[in-house]
C-alpha positions in Angstrom: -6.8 -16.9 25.3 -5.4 -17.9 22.2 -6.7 -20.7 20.3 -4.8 -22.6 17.3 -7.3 -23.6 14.4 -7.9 -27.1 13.2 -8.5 -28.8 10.5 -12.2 -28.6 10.0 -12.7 -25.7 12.3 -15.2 -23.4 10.8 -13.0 -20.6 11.2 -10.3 -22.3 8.5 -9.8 -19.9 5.8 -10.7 -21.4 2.2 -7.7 -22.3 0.0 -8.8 -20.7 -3.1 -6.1 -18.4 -4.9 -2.8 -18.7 -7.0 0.3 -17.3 -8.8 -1.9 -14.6 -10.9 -3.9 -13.7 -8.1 -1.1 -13.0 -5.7 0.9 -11.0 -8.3 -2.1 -9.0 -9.2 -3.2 -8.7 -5.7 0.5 -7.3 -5.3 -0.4 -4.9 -8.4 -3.0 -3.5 -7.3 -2.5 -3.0 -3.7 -0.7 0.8 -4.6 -1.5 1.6 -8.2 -3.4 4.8 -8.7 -2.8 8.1 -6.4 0.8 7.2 -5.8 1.8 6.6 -9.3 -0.3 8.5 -11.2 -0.5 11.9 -9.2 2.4 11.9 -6.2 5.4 11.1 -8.2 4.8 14.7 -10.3 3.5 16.3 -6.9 6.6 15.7 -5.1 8.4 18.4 -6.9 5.8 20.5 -4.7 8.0 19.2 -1.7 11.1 19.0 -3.2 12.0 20.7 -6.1 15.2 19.7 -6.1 15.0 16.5 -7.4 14.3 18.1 -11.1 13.7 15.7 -13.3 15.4 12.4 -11.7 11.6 11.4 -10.4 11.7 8.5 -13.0 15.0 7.3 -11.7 13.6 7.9 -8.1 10.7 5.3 -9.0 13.1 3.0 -10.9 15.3 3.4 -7.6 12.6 2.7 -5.1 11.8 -0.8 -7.0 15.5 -1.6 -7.1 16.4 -0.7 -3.6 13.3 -3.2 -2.4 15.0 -6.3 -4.2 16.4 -6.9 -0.6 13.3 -7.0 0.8 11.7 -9.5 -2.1 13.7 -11.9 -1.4 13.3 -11.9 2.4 9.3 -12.1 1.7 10.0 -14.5 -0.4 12.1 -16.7 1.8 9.4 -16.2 4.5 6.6 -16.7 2.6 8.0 -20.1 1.3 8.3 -21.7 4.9 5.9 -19.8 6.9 2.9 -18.7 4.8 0.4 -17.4 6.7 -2.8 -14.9 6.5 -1.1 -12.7 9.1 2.2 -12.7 6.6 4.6 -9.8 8.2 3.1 -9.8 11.3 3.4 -13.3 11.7 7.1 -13.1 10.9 8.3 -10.8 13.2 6.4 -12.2 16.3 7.6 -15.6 15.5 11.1 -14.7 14.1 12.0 -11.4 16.7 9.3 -10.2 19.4 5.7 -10.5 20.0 5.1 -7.1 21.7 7.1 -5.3 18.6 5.1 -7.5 15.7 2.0 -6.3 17.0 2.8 -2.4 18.0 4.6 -2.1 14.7 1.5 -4.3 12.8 -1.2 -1.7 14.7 0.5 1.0 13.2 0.2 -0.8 9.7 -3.6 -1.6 10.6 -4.0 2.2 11.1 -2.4 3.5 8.3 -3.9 1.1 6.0 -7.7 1.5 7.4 -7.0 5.5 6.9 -6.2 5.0 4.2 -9.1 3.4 3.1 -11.2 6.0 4.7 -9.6 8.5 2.8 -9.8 6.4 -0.7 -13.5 6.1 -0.4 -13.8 10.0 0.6 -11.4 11.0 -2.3 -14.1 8.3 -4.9 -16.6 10.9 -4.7 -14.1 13.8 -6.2 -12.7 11.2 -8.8 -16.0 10.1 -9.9 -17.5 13.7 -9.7 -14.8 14.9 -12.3 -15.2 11.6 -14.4 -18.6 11.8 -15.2 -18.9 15.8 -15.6 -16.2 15.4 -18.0 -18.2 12.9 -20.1 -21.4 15.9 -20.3 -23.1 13.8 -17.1 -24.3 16.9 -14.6 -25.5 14.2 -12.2 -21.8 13.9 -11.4 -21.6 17.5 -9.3 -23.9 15.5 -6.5 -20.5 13.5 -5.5 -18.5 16.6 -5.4 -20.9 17.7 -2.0 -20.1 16.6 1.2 -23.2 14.8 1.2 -22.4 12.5 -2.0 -18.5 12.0 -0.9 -20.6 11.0 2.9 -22.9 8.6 0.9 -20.6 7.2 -1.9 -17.9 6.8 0.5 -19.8 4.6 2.5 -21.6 2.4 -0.1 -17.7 1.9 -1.6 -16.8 0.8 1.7 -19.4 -2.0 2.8 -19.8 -2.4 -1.4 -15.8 -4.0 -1.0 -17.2 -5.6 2.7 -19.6 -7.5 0.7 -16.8 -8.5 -1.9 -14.4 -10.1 0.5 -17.4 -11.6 2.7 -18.4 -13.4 -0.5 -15.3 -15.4 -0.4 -11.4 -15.3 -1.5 -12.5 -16.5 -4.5 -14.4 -13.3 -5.7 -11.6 -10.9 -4.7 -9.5 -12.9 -6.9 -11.9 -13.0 -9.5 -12.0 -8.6 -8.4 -8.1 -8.5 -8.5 -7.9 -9.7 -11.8 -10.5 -7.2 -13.4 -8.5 -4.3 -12.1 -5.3 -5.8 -13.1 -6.5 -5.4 -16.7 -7.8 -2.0 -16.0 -4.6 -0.8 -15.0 -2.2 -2.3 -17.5 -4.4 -1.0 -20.4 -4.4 2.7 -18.3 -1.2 2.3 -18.1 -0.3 1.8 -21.9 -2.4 4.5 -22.7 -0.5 7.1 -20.8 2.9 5.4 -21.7 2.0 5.6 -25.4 0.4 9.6 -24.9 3.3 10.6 -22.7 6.1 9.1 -24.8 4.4 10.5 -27.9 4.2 13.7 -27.0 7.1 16.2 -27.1 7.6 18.8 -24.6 7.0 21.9 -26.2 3.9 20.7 -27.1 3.0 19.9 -24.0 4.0 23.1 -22.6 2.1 25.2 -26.0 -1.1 23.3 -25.2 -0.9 23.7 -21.1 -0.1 27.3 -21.7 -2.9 28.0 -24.0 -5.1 26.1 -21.1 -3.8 27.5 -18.7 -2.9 31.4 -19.8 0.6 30.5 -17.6 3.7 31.6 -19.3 5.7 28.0 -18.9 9.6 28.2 -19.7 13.0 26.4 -18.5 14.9 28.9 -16.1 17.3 30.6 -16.8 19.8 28.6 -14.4 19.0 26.4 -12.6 20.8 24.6 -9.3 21.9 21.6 -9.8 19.5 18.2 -8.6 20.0 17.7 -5.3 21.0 14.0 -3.5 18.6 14.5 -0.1 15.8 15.5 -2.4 16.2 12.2 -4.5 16.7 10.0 -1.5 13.4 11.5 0.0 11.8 11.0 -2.8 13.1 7.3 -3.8 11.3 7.5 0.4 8.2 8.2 -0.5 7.9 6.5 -3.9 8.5 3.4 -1.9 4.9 3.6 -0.9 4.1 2.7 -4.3 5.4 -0.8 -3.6 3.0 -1.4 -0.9 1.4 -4.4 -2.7 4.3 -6.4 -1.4 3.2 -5.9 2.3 -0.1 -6.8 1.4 0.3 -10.0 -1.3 1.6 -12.3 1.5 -1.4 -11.8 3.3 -3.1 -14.4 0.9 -0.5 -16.7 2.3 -3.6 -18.2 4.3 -5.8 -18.8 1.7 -3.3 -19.6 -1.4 -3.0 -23.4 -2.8 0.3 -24.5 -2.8 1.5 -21.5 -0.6 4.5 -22.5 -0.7 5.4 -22.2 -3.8 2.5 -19.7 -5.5 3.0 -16.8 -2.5 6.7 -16.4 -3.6 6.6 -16.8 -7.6 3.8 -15.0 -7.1 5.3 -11.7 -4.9 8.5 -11.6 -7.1 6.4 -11.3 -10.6 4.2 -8.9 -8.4 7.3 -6.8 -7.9 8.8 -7.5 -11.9 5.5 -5.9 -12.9 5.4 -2.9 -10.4 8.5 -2.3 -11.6 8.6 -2.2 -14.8 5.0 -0.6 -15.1 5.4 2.2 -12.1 8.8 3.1 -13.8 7.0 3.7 -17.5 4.3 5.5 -16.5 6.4 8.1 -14.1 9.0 8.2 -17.3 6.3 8.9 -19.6 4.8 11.2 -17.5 8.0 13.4 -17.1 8.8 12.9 -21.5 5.8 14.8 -21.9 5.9 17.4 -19.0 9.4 18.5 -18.0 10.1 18.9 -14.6 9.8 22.7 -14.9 6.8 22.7 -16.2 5.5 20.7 -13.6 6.8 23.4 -11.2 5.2 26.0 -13.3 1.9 24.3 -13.4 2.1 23.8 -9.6 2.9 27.1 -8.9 0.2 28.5 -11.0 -2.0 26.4 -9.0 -2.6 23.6 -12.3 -1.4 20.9 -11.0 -3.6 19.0 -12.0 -2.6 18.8 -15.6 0.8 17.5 -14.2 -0.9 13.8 -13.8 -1.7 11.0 -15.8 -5.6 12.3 -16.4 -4.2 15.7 -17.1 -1.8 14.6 -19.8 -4.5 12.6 -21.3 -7.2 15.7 -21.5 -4.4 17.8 -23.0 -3.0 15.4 -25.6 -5.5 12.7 -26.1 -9.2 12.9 -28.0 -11.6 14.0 -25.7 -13.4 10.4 -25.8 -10.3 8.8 -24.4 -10.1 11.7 -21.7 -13.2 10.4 -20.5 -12.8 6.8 -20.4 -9.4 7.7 -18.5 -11.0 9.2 -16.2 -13.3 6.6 -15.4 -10.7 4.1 -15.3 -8.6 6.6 -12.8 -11.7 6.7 -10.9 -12.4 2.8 -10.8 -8.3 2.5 -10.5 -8.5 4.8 -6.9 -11.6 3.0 -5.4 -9.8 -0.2 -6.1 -6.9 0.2 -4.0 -9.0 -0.2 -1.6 -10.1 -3.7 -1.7 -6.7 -5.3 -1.3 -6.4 -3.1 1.7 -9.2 -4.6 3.0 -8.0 -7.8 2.6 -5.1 -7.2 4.6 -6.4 -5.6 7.6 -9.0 -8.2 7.9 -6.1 -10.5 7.9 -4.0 -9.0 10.4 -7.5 -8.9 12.9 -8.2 -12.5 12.6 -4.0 -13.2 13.1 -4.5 -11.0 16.4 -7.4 -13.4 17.1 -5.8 -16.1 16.9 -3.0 -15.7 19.3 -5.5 -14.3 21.6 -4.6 -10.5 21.2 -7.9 -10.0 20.4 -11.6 -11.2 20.9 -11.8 -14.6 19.3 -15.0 -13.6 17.7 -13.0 -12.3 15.1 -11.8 -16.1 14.5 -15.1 -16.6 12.9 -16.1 -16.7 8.8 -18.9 -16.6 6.6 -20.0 -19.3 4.5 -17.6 -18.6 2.2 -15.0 -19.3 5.0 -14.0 -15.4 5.0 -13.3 -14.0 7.9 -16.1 -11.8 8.5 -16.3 -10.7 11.4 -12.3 -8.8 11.2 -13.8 -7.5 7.5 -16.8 -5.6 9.5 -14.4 -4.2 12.1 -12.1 -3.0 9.3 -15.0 -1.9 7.5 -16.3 0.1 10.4 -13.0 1.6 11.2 -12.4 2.9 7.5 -16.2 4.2 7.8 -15.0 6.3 10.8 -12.1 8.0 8.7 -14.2 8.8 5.8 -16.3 10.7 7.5 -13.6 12.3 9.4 -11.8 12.8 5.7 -15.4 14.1 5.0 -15.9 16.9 8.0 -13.0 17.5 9.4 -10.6 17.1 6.1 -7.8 15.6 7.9 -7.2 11.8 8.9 -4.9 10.1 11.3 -2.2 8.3 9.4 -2.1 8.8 6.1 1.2 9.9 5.9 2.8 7.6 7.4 2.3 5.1 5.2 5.4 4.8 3.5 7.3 5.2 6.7 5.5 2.3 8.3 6.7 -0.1 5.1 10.5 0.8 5.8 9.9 0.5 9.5 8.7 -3.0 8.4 11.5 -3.9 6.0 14.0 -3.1 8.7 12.4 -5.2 11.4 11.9 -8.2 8.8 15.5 -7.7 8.3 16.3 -8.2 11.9 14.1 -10.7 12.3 15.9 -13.0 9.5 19.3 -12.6 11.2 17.9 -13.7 14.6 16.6 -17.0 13.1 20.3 -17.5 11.6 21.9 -16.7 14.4 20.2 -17.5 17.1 20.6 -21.2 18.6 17.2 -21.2 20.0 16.0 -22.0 16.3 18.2 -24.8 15.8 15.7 -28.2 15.1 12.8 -25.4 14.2 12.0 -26.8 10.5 10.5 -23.3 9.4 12.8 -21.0 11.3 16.1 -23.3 9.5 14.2 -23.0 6.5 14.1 -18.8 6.4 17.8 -18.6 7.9 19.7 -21.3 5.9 22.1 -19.6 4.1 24.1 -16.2 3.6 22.4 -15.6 0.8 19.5 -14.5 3.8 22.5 -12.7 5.8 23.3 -10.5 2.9 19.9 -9.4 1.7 18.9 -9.0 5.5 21.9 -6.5 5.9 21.2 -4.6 2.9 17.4 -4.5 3.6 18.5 -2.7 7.2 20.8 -0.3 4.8 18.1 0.6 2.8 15.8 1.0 5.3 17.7 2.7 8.0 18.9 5.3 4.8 15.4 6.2 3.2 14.0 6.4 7.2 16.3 9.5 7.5 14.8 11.3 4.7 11.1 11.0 4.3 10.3 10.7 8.8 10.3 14.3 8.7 8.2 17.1 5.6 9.6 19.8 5.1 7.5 22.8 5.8 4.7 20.1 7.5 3.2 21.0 10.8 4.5 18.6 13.9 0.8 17.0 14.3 1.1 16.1 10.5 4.5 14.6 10.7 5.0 11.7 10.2 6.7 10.5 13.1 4.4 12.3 15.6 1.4 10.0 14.1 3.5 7.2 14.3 4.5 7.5 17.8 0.6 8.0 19.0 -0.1 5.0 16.9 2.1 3.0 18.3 1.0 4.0 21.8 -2.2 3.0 21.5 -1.1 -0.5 20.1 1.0 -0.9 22.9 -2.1 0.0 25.0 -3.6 -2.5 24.0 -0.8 -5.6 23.6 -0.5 -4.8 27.5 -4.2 -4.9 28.1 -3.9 -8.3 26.0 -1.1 -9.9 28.1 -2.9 -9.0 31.4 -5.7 -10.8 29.8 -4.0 -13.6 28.8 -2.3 -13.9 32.0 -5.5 -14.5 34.3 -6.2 -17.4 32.3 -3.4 -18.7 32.4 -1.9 -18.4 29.0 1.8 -17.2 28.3 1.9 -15.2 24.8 5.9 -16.6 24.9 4.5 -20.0 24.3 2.1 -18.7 21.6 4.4 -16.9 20.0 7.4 -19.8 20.2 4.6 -22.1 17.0 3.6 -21.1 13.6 -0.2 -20.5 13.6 -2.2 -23.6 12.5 -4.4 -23.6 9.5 
């Protein structure tokens, strides 16, 4: 049965955060892995986009300028802490907000579990690298088991302390990565190729050289790669989730989402530039080839090119950078969970908050969750998701985009003061129909990996994922049902706050 909070209610999430925190909330939500080490990696997968990678991340920012504004525009009338989900169930379909929203919830929690796994290798390397031995114990399975978990309920405590700390967290990391940023930018811009490629050679014993001829780039291997960079953007699924808990969320949550995206931008789209100055794209084959990629990253560049000291610190930051990505996850899972609660998808015992008005009892669910795929990440090496995680954002953009059409079009918002409020305007039309563009045309080239097994495909995790949401919706309606609530009526009203 869904319940509609009150003012006063003890499950009323704190007002607490504003412009900064929002844009660096967006910042951080996807800087590390993606940036740093899967923009060079991709030439693993596709080889064929040479050295247009930069423009690929540039591209993947621009395309999203659609979808920015459509955040934007909902996020100024209809700010809430379930953000997207909220949207689309209000704005298109209940049934399709939540299956596509599970899918999200999955991904995201998999990707936490993997985050806190992957810690243990990042702060294993870090701290061997600086002459601490100690550091081998998280390169077991034991320490990635242990310092997995502690990350994990370590970021549980952090958000159960209030909105206010995360923001406080948020900021912290927000510093971290613009100053590991600048340091790569400056190391990758100042240093020329060849010597690059003399000091990776005489690490690496490879013999590194352009070919001879090569084909030219190929257009399917930058749009699948503009794809998966999108990924890197993540932060702007995740920043309206503060919409809940922002003062003045009407106007921070947008100013705050489209400096998010300026920064992302402009910083992603340095450090991939930078990164590919230094290290051509055919040395990054050659490297990857020879089974080195790993001095085809940001930490790689820096322990080639940079004084050892600086390595180290970079490496701790990198480490400190990965774990972080983490937290903002958090936040939005635990968001989505007590958005479910409250239109009665799930148990309203995830309505309720801490002291700190946080909503507690969605953080332990999503903290117990994430545990799970750790340790599956752990044993098993494999977790459920994790690829599909850039698919699942342009599914997202493409329903959004729907979704704003309907409430232009559609009569049965006429006299809704939110609903007028997204759909006033072509200006919503247009970036609506591009966002669908965008969407439908990077969906076609990163659903399916080349050379990927089917049960790793993106696509095939997708569709269980979504199966078990809609599982679950149905199990919710029945419920619903047999006390007599209709999930139209909830759906046809903002959630209170």
């Amino acid at each position: 049965m869904a319940i509609a909070s009150q003012p006063g209610q003890q499950y009323r999430l704190a007002k607490a955060v504003g412009v900064f925190v929002i844009m660096a909330s967006a910042l951080a939500h996807e800087y590390g892995v993606t940036v740093n080490f899967a923009a060079t990696q991709a030439l693993s997968v596709y080889p064929l986009v040479q050295g247009l990678v930069p423009w690929a991340m540039l591209a993947a920012g621009i395309v999203l300028i659609p979808k920015v504004y459509l955040y934007m525009r909902f996020s100024r009338y209809a700010p809430r802490a379930g953000s997207v989900y909220v949207w689309i169930g209000r704005s298109l379909s209940l049934p399709v907000s939540f299956v596509l929203d599970f899918l999200n919830w999955v991904s995201l929690t998999a990707a936490m579990g993997f985050i806190a796994f992957a810690f243990g290798t990042f702060l294993g390397q870090a701290l061997k690298s600086a002459g601490i031995p100690a550091g081998a114990v998280f390169l077991t399975p034991a320490g990635h088991i242990l310092l997995g978990a502690a990350l994990i309920w370590a970021i549980y405590w952090a958000h159960a302390s209030g909105v206010g700390f995360y923001g406080a967290l948020v900021t912290i990391f927000f510093w971290i990565i613009a100053a590991s940023a600048l340091l790569i930018i400056g190391y990758g811009f100042g240093t020329s190729p060849e010597h690059f490629v003399r000091l990776a050679q005489a690490k690496t014993g490879l013999v590194i050289g352009p070919p001879d001829k090569a084909p030219a780039p190929s257009l399917g291997a930058f749009l699948a790669v503009t794809g998966l960079l999108v990924a890197a953007y993540g932060g702007l699924n995740g920043a309206p989730a503060l919409g809940g808990e922002a003062r003045d969320a009407a106007r921070t949550v947008p100013l705050g989402l489209f400096l998010g995206w300026l920064s992302a931008l402009v910083l992603y789209t340095l450090v991939v530039a930078a990164l590919f100055h230094a290290a051509p794209w055919w040395a990054v084959v050659a490297l990857i080839q020879g089974h080195q990629a790993g001095l085809a990253t940001a930490p790689g560049l820096i322990s080639l090119t940079a004084p050892s000291v600086l390595g180290v610190l970079l490496s701790l930051a990198v480490a400190l950078i990965v774990a972080k990505t983490a937290v903002p996850q958090m936040l939005v899972c635990s968001r989505l969970v007590f958005a479910w609660a409250q239109d009665g998808l799930f148990s309203q015992a995830f309505l309720r908050t801490s002291r700190a008005r946080a909503p507690d009892a969605a953080l332990r669910l999503t903290a117990a969750l994430a545990t799970v795929f750790m340790l599956q990440s752990a044993l098993v090496g494999w977790a459920i998701a994790i690829v599909i995680r850039a698919m699942v954002i342009l599914i997202v953009l493409g329903v959004v985009a729907v979704g704003a059409l309907n409430l232009h079009y559609n009569r049965r918002f006429r006299g809704v003061a939110w609903a007028e409020g997204v759909g006033a305007g072509s200006g919503v039309v247009v970036a609506a129909v591009a966002a669908l563009v965008v969407s439908i045309v990077l969906l076609r080239n990163a659903a399916i990996v080349p050379h990927t097994a089917a049960v790793f495909q993106p696509i095939f995790q997708g569709v269980i994922a979504a199966a078990i949401g809609a599982a679950i919706y149905v199990g919710a309606h029945a419920r619903a049902e047999r006390h007599g609530v209709s999930l139209a009526q909830v759906a046809a009203e903002l959630p209170r706050e």
